[in-house]
C-alpha positions in Angstrom: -67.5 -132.0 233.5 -70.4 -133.1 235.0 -73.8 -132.2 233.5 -77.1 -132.2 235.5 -80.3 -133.1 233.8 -83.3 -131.8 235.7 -86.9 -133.0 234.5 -90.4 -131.4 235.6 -93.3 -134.0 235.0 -96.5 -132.1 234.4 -98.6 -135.3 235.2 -98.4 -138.5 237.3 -96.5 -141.2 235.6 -98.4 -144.7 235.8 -98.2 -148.3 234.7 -94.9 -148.7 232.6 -94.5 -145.5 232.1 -93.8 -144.9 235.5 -91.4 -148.1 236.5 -89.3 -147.1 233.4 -89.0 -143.8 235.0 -87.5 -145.3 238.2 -85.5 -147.8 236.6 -83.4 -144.6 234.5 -83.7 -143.1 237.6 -82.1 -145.8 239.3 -80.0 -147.0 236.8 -78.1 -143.4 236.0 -78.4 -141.5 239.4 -76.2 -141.8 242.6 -79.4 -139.7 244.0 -82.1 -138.5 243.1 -85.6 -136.1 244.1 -88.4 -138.0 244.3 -90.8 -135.1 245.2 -95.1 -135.9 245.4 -97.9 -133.4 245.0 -100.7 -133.1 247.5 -103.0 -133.0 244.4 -101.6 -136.0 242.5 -102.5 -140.0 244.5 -99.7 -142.0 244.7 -99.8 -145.6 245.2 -98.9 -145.7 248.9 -97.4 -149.5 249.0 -95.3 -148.4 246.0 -93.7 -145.9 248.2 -93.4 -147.6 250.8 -90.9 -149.9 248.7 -88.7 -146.5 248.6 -88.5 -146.2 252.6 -85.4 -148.1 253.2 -83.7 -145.9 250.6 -85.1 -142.1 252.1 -82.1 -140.4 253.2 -84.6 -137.2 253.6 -88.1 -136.2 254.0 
């Protein structure tokens, strides 16, 4: 039986907090939702690491 854990982040990770995040992420998932907020700033050359890996956006 496969479980599915879904997780809803109220605020924007940052620092360590948010590379432990994608290293579970990574670590554990085949796939995963990577989703951003039009009211939340992302560090754009971080995301730009993920490019290679977008299947969709």
């Amino acid at each position: 039986m496969n479980i599915v854990e879904y997780w809803d982040l109220s605020t924007n990770p940052t620092d360590g907090t948010y590379h432990s995040l994608i290293k579970v992420l990574c670590d554990h998932s085949d796939t995963f939702y990577f989703i951003t907020r039009k009211e939340l700033s992302y560090d754009q050359d971080v995301l730009a690491e993920f490019k290679p890996h977008i299947i969709e956006s």
